[in-house]
C-alpha positions as CSV (number, residue, x, y, z in Angstrom):
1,X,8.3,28.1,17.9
2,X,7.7,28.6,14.4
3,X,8.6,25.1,11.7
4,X,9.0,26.1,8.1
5,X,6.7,23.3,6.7
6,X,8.8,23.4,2.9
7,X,11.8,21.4,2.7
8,X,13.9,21.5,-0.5
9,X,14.2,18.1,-2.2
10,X,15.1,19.1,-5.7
11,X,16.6,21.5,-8.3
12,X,14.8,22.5,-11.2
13,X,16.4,22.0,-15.0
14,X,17.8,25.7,-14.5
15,X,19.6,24.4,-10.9
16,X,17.0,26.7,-8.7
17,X,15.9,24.6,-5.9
18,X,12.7,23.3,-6.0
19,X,10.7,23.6,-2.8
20,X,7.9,21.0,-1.5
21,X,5.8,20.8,1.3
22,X,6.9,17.5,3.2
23,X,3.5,17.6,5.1
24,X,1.1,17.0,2.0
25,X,3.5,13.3,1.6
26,X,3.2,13.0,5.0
27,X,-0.5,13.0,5.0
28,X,-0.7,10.8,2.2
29,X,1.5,8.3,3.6
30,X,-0.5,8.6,6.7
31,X,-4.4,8.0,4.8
32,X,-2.2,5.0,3.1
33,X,-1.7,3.5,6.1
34,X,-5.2,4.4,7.6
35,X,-6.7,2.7,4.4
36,X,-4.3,-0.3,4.8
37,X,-6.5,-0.9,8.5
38,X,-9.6,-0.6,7.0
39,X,-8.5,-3.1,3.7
40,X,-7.0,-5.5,5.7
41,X,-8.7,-5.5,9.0
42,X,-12.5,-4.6,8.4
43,X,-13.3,-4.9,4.6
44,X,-11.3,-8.3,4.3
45,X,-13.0,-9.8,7.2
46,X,-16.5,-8.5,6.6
47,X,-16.6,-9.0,2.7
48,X,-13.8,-11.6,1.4
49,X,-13.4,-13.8,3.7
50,X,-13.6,-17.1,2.1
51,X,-10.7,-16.0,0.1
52,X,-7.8,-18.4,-1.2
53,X,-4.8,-16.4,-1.2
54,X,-2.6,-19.0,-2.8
55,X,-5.1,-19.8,-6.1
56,X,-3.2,-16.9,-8.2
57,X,-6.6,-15.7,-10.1
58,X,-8.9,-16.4,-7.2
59,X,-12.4,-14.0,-7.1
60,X,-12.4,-13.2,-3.3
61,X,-8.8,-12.4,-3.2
62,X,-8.8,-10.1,-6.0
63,X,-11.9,-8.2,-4.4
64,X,-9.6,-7.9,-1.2
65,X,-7.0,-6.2,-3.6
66,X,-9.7,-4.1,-5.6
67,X,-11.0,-3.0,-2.0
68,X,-7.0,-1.6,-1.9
69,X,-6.9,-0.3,-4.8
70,X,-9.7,1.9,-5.2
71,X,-9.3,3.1,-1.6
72,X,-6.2,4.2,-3.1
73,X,-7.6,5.8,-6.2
74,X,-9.9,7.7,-3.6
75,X,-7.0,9.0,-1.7
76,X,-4.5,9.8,-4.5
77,X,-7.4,12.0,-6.1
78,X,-7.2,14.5,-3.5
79,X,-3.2,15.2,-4.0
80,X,-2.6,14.3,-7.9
81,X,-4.9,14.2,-11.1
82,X,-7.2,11.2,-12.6
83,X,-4.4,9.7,-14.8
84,X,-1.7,9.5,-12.0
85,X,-4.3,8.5,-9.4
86,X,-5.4,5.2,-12.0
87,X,-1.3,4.7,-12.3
88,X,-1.0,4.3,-8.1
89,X,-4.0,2.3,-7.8
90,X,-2.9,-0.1,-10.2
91,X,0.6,-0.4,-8.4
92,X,-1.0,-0.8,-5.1
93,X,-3.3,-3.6,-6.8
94,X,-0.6,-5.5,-7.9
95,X,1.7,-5.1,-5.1
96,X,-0.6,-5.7,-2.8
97,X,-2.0,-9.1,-4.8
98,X,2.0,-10.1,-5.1
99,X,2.4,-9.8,-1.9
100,X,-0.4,-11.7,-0.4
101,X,0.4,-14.7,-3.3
102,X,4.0,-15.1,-1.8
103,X,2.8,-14.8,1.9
104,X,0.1,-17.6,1.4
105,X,2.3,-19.7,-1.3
106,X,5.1,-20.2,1.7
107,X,2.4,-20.5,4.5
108,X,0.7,-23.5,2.4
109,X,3.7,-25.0,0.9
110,X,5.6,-25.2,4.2
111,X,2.3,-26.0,6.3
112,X,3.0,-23.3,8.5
113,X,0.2,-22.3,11.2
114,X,-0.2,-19.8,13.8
115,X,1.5,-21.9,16.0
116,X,4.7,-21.3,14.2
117,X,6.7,-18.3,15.2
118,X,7.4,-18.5,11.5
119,X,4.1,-17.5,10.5
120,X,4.1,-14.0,12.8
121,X,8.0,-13.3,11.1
122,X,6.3,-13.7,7.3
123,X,2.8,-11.6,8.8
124,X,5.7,-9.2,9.8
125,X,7.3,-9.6,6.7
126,X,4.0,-9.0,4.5
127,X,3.1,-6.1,6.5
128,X,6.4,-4.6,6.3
129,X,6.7,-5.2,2.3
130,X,2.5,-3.4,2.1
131,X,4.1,-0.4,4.0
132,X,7.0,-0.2,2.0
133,X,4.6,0.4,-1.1
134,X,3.1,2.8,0.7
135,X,6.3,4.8,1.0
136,X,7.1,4.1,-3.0
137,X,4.1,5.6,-4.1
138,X,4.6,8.3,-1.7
139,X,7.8,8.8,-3.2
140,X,5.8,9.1,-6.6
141,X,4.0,11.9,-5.8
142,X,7.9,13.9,-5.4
């Protein structure tokens, strides 16, 4: 069995369809989420972890999001040039440091602890809204 691996997503200013291989986005939405494990799970743990998610400017939170970031700079570079690669880093950065704010703003204000089936909706939530960014910049690179 034999897949084409080109889908045609757009059409050109002269209305010739455009083709694009779907499996280049795939793969960057893939090392996205691959770097998401590795920023959240290992590098957070091993390197930020007396962060304070809910102080807006605070040091060890924003190395947690540079740790994004750049991971992100590092992957972009292989599917999109310097300029465009700075432009998704700095989106993930700030989605990513939005994201966490909110997350930790509720779970402070509303004294919420793992106890709370609360918390593992808004984990769910926060996950959900990182992956989601992972699918806009995707969506960037077409």
């Amino acid at each position: 069995m034999c897949v084409n691996s080109k889908i045609i997503f757009l059409v050109n200013k002269s209305g010739y369809p455009v083709e694009r291989d779907y499996q280049m986005y795939l793969l960057f939405f893939f090392l996205l989420l691959l770097k998401h494990t590795v920023a959240d799970l290992m590098l957070q743990r091993y390197f930020v972890s007396g962060a304070n998610k809910q102080k807006y400017l605070d040091l060890y939170s924003q190395t947690h999001y540079l740790h994004h970031s750049v991971l992100t700079l590092l992957i972009a570079l292989f599917f999109v040039d310097l300029q465009f690669a700075i432009v998704l880093c700095l989106i993930d950065h700030i989605a990513h440091w939005h994201i966490d704010f909110a997350k930790t703003s509720v779970i402070k204000k509303f004294e919420i602890t793992t106890q709370h089936k609360t918390f593992w909706a808004l984990q769910s939530a926060d996950q959900s809204l990182h992956f989601a960014t992972y699918y806009f910049l995707t969506l960037l690179l077409v």
